[in-house]
MIVO-388257 format. One record per atom (N, C-alpha, C): chain; z, x, y; residue number from 1; atom name. Coordinates in steps of 0.02 Angstrom, whole numbers, plus 50000, padded with zeros to 5 digits. Layout:
! MIVO-388257
ATOM  chain      w      u      v  resi  name
ATOM      A      Z      X      Y   NUM    CA
...
END
This chain:
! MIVO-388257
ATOM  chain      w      u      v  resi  name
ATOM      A  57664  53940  50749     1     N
ATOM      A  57704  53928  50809     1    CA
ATOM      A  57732  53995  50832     1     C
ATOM      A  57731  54015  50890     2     N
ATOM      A  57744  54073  50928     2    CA
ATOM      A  57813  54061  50932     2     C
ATOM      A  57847  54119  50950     3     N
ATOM      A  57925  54115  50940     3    CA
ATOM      A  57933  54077  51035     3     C
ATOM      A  57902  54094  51072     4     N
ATOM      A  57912  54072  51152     4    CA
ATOM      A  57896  53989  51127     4     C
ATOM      A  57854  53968  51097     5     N
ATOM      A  57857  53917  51078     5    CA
ATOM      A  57914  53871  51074     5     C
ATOM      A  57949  53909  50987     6     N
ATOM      A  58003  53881  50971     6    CA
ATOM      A  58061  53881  51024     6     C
ATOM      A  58055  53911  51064     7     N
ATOM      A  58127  53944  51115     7    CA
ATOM      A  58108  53871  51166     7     C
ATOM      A  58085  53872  51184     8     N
ATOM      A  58055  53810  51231     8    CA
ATOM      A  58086  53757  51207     8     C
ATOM      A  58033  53728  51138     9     N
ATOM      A  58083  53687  51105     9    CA
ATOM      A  58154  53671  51088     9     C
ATOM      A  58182  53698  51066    10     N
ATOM      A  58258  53729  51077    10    CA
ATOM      A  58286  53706  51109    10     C
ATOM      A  58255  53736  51194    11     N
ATOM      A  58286  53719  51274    11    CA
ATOM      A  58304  53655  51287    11     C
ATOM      A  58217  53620  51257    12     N
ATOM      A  58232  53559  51280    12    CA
ATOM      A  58241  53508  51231    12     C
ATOM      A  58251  53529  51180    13     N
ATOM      A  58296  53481  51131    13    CA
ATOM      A  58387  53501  51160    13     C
ATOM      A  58405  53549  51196    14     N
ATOM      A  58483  53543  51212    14    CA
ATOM      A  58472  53501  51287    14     C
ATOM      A  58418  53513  51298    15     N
ATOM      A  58424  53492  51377    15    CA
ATOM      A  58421  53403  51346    15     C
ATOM      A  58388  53393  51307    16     N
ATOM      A  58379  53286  51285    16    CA
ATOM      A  58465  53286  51258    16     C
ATOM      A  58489  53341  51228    17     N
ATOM      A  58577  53316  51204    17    CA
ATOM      A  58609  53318  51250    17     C
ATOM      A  58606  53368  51308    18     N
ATOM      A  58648  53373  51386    18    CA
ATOM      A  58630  53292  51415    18     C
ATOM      A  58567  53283  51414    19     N
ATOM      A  58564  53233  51458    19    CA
ATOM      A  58596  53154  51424    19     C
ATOM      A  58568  53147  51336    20     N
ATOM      A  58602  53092  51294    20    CA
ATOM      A  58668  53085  51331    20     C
ATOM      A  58711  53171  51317    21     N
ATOM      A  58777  53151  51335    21    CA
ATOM      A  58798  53117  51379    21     C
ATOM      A  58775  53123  51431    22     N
ATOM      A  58790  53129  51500    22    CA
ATOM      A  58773  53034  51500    22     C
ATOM      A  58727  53013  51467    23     N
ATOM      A  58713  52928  51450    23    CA
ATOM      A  58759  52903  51438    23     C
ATOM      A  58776  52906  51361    24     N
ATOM      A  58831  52896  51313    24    CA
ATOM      A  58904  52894  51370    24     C
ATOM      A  58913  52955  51403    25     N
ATOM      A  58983  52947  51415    25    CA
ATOM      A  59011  52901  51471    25     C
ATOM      A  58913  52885  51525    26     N
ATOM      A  58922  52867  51589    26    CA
ATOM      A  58928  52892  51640    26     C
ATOM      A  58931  52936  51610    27     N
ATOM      A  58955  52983  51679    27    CA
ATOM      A  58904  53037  51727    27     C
ATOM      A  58884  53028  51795    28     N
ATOM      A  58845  53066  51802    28    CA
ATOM      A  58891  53148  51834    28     C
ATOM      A  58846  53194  51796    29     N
ATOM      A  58879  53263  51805    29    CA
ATOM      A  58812  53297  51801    29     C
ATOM      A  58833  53373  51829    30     N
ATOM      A  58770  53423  51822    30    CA
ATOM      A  58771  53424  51757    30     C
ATOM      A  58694  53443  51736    31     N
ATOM      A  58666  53455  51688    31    CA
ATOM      A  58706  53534  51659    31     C
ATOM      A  58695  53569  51610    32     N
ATOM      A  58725  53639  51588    32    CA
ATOM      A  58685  53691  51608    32     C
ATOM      A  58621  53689  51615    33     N
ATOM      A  58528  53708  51651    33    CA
ATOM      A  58513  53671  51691    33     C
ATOM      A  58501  53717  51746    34     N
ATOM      A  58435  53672  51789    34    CA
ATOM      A  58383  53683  51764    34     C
ATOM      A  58369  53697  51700    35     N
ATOM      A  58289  53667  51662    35    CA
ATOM      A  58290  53627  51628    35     C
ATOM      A  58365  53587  51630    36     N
ATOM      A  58367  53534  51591    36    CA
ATOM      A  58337  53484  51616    36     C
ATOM      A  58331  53502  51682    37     N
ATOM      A  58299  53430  51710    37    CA
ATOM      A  58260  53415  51694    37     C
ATOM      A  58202  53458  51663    38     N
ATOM      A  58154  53435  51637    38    CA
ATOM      A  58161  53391  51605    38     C
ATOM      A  58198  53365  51548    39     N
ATOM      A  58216  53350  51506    39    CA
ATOM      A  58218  53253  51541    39     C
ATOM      A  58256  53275  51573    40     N
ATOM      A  58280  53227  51638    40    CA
ATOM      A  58215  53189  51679    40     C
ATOM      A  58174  53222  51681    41     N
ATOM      A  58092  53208  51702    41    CA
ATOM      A  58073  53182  51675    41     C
ATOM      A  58045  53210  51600    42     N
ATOM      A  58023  53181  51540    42    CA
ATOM      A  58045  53100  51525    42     C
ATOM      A  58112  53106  51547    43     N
ATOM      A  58135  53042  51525    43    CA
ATOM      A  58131  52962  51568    43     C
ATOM      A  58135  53015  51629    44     N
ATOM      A  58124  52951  51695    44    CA
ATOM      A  58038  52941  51685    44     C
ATOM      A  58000  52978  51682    45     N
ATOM      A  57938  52954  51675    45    CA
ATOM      A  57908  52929  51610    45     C
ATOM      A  57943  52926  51551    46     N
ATOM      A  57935  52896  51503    46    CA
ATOM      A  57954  52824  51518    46     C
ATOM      A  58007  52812  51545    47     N
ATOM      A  58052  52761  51562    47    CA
ATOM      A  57996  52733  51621    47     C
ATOM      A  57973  52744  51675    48     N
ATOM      A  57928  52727  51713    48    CA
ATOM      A  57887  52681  51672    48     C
ATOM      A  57839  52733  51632    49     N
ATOM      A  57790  52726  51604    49    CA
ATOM      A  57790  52645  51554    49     C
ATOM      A  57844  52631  51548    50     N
ATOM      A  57861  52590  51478    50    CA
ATOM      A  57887  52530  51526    50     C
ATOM      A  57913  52548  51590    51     N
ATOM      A  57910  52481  51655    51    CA
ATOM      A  57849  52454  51667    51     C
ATOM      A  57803  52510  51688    52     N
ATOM      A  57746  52480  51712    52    CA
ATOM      A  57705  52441  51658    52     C
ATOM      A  57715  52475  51565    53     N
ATOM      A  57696  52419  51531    53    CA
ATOM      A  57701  52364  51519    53     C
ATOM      A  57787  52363  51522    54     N
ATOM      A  57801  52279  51524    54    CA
ATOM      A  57788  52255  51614    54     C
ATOM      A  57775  52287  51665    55     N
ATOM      A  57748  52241  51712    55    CA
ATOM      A  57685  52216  51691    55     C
ATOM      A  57625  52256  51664    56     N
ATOM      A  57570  52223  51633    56    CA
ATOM      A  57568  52167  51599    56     C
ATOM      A  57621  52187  51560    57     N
ATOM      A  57623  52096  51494    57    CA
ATOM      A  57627  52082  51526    57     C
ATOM      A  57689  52069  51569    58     N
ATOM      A  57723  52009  51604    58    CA
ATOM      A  57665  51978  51660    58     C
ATOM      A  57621  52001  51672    59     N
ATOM      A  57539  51992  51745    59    CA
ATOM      A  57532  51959  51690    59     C
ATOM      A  57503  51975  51624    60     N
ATOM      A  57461  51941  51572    60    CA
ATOM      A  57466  51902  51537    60     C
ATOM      A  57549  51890  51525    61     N
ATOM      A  57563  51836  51488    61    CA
ATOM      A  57585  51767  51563    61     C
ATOM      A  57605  51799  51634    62     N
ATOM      A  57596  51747  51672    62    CA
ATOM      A  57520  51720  51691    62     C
ATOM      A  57487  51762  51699    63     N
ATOM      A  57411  51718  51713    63    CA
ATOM      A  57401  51651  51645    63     C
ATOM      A  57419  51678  51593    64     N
ATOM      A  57388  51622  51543    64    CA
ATOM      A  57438  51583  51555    64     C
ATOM      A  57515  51585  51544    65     N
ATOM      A  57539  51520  51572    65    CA
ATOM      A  57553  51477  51633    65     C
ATOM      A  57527  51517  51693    66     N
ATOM      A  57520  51463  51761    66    CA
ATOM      A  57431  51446  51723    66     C
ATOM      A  57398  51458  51692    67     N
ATOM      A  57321  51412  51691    67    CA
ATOM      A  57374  51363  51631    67     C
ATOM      A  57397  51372  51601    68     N
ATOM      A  57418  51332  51564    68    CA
ATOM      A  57458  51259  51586    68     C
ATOM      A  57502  51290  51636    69     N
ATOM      A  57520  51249  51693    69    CA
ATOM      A  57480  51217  51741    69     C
ATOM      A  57438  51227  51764    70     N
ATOM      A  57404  51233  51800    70    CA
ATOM      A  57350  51168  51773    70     C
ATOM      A  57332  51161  51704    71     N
ATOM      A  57315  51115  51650    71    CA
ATOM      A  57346  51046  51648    71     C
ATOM      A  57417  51092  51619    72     N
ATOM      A  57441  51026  51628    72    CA
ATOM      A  57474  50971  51688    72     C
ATOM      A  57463  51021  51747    73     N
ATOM      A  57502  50965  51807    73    CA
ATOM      A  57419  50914  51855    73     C
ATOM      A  57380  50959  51808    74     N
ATOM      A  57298  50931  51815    74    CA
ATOM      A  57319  50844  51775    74     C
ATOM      A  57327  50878  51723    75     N
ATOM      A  57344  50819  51654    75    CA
ATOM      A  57400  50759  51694    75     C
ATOM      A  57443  50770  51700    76     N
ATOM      A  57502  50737  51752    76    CA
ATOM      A  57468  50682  51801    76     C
ATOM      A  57423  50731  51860    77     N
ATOM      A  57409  50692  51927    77    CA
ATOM      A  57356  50654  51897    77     C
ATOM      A  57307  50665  51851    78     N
ATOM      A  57277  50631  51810    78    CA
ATOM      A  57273  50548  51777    78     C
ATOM      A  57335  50576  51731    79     N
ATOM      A  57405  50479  51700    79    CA
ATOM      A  57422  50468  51757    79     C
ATOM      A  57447  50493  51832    80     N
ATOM      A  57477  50454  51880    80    CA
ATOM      A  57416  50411  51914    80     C
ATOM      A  57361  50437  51933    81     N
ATOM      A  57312  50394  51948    81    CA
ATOM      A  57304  50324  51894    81     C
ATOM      A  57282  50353  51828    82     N
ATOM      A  57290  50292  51779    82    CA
ATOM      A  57311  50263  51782    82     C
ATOM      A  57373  50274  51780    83     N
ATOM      A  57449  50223  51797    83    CA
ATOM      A  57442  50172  51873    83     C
ATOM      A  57447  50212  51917    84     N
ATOM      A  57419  50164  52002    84    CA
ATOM      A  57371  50132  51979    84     C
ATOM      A  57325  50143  51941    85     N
ATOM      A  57241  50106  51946    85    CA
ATOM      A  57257  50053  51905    85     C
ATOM      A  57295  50040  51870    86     N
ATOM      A  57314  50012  51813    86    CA
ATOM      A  57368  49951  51833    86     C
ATOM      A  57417  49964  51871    87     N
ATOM      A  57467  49905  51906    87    CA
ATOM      A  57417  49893  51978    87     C
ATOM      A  57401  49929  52002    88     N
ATOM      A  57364  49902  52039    88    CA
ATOM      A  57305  49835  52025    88     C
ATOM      A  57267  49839  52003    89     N
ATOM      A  57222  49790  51951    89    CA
ATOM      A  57259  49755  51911    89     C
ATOM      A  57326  49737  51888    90     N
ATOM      A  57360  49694  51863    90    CA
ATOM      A  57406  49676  51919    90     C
ATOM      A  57410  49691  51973    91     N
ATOM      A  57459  49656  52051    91    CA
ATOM      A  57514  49686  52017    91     C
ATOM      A  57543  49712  51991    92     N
ATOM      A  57612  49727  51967    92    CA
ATOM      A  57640  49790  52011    92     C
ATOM      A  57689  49780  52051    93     N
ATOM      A  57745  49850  52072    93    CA
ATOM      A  57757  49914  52044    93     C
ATOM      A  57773  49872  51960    94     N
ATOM      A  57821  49934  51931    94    CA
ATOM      A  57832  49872  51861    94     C
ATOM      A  57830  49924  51816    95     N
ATOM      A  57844  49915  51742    95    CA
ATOM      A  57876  49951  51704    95     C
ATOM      A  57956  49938  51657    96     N
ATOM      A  57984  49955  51633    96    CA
ATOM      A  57976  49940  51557    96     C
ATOM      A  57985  50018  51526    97     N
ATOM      A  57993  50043  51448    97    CA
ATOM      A  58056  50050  51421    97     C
ATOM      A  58084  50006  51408    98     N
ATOM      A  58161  50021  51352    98    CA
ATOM      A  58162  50075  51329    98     C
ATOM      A  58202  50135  51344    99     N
ATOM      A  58189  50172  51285    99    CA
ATOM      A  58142  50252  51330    99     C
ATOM      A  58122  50225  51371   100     N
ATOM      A  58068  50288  51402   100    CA
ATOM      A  58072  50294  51452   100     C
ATOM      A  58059  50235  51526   101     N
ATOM      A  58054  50255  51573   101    CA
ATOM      A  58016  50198  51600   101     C
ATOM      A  58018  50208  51673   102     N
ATOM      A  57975  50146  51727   102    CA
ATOM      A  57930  50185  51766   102     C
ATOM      A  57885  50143  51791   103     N
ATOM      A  57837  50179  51834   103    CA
ATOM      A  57828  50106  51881   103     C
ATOM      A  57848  50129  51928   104     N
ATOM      A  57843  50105  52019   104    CA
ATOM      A  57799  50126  52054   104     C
ATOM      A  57771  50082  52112   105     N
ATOM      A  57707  50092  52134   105    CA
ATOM      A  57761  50062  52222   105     C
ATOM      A  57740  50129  52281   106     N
ATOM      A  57785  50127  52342   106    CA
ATOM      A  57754  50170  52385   106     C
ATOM      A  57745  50133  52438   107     N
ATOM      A  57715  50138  52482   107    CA
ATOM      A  57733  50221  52517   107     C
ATOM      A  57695  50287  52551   108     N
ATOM      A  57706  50341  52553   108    CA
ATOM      A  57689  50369  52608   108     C
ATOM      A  57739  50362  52662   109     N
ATOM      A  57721  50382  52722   109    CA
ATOM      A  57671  50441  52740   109     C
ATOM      A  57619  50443  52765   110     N
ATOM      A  57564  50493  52774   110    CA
ATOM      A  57608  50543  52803   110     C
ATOM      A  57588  50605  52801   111     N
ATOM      A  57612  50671  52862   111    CA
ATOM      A  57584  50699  52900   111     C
ATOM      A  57624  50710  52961   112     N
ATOM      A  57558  50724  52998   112    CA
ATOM      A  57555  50806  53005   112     C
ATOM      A  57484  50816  53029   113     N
ATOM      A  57452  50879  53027   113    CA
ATOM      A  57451  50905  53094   113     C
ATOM      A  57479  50955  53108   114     N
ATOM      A  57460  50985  53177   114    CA
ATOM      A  57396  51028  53187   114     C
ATOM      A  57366  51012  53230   115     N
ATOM      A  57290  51061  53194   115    CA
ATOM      A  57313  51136  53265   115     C
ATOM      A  57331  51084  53316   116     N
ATOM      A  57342  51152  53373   116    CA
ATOM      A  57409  51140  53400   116     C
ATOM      A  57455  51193  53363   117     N
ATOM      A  57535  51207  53392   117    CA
ATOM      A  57541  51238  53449   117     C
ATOM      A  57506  51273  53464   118     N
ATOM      A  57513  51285  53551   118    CA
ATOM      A  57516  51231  53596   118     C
ATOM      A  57460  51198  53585   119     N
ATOM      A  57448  51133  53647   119    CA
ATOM      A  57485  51077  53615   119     C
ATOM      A  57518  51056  53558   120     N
ATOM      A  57574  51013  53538   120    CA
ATOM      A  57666  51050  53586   120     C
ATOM      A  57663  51103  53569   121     N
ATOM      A  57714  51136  53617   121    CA
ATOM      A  57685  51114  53682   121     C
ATOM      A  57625  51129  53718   122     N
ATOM      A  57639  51109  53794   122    CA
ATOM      A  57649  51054  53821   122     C
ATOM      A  57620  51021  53765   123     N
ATOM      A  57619  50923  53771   123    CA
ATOM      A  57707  50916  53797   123     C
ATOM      A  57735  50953  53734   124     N
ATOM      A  57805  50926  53699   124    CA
ATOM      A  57828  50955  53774   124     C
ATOM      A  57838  51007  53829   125     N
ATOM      A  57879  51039  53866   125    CA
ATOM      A  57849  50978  53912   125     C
ATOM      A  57786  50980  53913   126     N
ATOM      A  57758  50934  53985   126    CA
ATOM      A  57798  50872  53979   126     C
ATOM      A  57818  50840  53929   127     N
ATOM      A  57837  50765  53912   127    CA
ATOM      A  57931  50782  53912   127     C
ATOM      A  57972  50856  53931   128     N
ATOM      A  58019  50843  53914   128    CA
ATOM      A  58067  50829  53840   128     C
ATOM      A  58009  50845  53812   129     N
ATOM      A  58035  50830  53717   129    CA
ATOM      A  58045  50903  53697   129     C
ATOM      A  58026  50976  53731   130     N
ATOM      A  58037  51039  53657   130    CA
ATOM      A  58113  51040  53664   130     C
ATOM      A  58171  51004  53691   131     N
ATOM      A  58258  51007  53674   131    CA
ATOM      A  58237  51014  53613   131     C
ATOM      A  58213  50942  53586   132     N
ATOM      A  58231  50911  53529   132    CA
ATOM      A  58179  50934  53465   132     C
ATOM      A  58123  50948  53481   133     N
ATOM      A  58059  50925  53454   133    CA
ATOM      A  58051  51014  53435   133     C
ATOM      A  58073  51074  53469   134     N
ATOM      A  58042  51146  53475   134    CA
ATOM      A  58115  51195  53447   134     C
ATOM      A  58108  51222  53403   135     N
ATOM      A  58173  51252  53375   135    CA
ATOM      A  58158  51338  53403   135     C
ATOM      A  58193  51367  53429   136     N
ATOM      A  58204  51451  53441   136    CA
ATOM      A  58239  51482  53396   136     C
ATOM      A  58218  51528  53376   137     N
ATOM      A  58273  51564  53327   137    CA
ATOM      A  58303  51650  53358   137     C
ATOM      A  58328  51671  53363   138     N
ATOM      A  58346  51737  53402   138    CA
ATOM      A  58334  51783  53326   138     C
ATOM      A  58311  51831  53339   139     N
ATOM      A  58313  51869  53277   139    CA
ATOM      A  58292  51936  53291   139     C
ATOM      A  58350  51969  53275   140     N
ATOM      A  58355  52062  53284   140    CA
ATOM      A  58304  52105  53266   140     C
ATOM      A  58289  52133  53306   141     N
ATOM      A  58223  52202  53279   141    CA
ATOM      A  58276  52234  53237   141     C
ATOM      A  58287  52247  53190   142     N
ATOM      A  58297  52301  53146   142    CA
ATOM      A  58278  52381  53164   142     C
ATOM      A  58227  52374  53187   143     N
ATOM      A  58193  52468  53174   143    CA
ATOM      A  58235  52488  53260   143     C
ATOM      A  58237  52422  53289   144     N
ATOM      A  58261  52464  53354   144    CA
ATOM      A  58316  52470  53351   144     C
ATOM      A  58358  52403  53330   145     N
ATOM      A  58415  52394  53319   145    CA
ATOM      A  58450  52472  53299   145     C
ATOM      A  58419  52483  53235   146     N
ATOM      A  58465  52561  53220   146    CA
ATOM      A  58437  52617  53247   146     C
ATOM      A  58384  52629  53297   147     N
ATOM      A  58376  52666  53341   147    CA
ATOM      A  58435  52660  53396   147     C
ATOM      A  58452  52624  53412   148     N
ATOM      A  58494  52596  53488   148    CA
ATOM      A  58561  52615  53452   148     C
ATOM      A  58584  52600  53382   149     N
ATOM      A  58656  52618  53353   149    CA
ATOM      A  58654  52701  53335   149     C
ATOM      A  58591  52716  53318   150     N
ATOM      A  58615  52792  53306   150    CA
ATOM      A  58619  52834  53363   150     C
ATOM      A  58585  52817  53401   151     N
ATOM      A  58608  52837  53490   151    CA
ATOM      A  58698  52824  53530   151     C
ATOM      A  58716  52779  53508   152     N
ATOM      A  58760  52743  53521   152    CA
ATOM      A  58835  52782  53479   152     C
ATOM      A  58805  52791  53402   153     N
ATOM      A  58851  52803  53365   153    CA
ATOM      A  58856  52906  53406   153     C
ATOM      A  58821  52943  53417   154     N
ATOM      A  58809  52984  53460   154    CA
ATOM      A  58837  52985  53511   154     C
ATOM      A  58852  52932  53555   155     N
ATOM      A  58884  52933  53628   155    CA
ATOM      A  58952  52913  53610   155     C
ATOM      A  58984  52905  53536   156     N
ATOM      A  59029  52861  53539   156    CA
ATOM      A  59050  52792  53562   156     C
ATOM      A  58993  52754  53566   157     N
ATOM      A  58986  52690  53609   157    CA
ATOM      A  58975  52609  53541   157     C
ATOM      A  58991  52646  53496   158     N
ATOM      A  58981  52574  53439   158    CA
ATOM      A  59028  52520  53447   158     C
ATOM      A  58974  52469  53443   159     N
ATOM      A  59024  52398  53453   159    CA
ATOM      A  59074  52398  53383   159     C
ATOM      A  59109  52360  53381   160     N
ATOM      A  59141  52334  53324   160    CA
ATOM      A  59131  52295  53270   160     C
ATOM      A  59075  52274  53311   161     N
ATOM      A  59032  52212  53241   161    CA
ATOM      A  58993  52246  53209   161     C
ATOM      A  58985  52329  53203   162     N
ATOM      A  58933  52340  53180   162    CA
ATOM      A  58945  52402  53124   162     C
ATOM      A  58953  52431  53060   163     N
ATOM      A  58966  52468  53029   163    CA
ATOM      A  58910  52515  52998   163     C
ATOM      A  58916  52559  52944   164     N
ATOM      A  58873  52607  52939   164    CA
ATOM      A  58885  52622  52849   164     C
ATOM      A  58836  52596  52806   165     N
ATOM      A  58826  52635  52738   165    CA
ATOM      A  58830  52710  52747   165     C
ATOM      A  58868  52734  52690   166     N
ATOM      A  58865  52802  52690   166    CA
ATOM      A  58815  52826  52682   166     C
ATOM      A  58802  52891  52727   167     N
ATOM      A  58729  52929  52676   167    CA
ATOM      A  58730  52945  52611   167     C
ATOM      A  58673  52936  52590   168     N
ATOM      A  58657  52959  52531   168    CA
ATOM      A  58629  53015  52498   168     C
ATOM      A  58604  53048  52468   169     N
ATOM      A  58568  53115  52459   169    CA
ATOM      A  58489  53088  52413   169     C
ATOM      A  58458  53054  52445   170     N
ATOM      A  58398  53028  52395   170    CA
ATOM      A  58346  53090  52360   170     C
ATOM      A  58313  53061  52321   171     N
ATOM      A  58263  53134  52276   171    CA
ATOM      A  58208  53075  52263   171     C
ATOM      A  58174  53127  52286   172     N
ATOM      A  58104  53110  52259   172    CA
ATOM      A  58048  53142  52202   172     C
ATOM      A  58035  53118  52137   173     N
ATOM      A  57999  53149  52091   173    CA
ATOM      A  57906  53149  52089   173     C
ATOM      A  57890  53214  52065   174     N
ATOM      A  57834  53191  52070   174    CA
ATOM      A  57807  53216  52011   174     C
ATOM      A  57751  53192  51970   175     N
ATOM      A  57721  53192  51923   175    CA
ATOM      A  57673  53228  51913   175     C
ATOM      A  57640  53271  51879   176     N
ATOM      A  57572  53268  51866   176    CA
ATOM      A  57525  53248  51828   176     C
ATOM      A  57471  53221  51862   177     N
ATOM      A  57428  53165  51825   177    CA
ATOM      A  57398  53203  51744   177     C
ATOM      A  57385  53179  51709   178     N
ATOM      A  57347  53214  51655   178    CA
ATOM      A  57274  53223  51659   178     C
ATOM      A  57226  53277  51641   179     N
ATOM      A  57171  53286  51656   179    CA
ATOM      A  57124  53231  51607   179     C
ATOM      A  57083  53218  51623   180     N
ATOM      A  57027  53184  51557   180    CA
ATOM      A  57003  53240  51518   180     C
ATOM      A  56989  53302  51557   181     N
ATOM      A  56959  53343  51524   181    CA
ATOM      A  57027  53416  51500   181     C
ATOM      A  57043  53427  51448   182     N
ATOM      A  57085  53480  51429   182    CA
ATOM      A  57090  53543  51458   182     C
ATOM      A  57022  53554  51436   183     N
ATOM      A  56975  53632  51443   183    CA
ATOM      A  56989  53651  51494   183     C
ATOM      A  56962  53594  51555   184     N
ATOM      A  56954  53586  51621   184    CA
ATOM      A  57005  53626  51665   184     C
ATOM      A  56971  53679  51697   185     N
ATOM      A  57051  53696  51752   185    CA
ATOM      A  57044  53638  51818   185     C
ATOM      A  57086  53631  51827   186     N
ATOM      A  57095  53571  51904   186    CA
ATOM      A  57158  53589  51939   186     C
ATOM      A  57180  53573  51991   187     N
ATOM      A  57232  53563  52050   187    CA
ATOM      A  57274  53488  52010   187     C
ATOM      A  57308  53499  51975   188     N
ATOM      A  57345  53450  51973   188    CA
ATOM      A  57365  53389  52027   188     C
ATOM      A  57368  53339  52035   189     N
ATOM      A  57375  53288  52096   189    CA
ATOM      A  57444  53274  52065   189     C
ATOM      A  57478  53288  52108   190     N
ATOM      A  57579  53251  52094   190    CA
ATOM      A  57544  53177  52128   190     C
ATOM      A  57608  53145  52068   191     N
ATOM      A  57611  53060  52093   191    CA
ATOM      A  57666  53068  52105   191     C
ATOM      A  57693  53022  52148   192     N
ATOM      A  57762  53023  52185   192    CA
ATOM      A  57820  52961  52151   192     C
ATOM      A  57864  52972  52142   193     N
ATOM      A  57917  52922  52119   193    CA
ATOM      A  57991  52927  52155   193     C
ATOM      A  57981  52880  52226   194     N
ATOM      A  58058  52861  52244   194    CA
ATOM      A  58108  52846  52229   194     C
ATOM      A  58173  52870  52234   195     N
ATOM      A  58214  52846  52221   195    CA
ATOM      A  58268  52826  52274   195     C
END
C-alpha cells in the first residue's frame, strides 16, 4: 500500500466519522472538508442502491402474491357460482349455517354501459336533463397558475388567498456508472439523483 493510498483512507474514514456525527446528533451542519462529501456520496448512493433493492423484492414478492390472489378470488367466484347453481336447482333463496354464515340468492340490478359519452351528453342537453344528469368540475392549471402568480408577485398584485413556500436551495447528485471492463478507458456516463 502506497502511503497516498493510506492518506486517502484516513480522509475518508474522518470524513464517514464527520458525517456519523453529524447522524447521531441530528443535526445538519457543514461537514469539517469539502472532501468529506465524498464520504457523504458514498453513502447516499449506497443508501440508493439498497432502496432500489428492496424496490425489487417488493415487484417480486408482489407479483407472486397478487397471482396468488388472483387464484384465490378465481377460487371465490368459482364456490359463488356453486352455491347459485346449487339453491337455484333446490328453489331455495338463501340457507343458513349456525355457527358460519348464510348465503342468499337477490336479484342484481344490471349497469348500464355508455358506449358513446359524447352523443349521451347531446341527447342529455337536447332533452334538458345535463342540470341534473352532466357534472362540471372547474379545475386550475397549475403550470399557468404559478406563471400568472410569479408575474403578479413581481407587480406586487397577489391576491390574498394565495401564499408562497419558501425557496429552497435543491442539489443534484450524479454518479458514475461502473465500467464492465476495468482495463477499459471510457467517458464515464454520470447518473443523476434528485433531490
Amino acid at each position: 500500500m502506497t502511503i497516498e493510498n493510506e492518506s486517502n483512507e484516513v480522509k475518508t474514514a474522518v470524513g464517514i466519522r464527520d458525517l456519523i456525527e453529524c447522524l447521531r446528533e441530528g443535526e445538519v451542519r457543514p461537514l469539517e472538508e469539502v472532501n468529506n462529501v465524498e464520504s457523504a456520496l458514498e453513502m447516499i448512493k449506497s443508501s440508493t442502491d439498497r432502496i432500489d433493492q428492496f424496490k425489487e423484492l417488493k415487484k417480486q414478492r408482489t407479483r407472486s402474491i397478487d397471482a396468488e390472489i388472483e387464484t384465490l378470488t378465481t377460487r371465490i367466484e368459482f364456490f359463488k357460482q356453486v352455491i347459485v347453481a346449487t339453491l337455484e336447482n333446490k328453489g331455495q333463496k338463501n340457507v343458513k349455517f349456525p355457527g358460519l354464515g348464510k348465503a342468499s340468492l337477490r336479484n342484481k340490478k344490471g349497469k348500464w354501459i355508455i358506449d358513446d359519452e359524447e352523443e349521451l351528453i347531446e341527447i342529455l342537453k337536447k332533452e334538458k336533463e345535463d342540470d341534473t344528469c352532466i357534472k362540471t368540475k372547474q379545475v386550475i392549471d397549475k403550470t399557468q397558475v404559478n406563471k400568472l402568480l410569479d408575474v403578479w408577485q413581481r407587480i406586487d398584485k397577489l391576491p390574498k388567498c394565495v401564499s408562497k413556500e419558501a425557496d429552497e436551495t435543491a442539489i443534484t447528485l450524479s454518479y458514475e456508472k461502473p465500467t464492465a471492463d476495468a482495463d477499459a478507458v471510457s467517458v464515464p456516463t454520470p447518473q443523476k439523483v434528485s433531490a
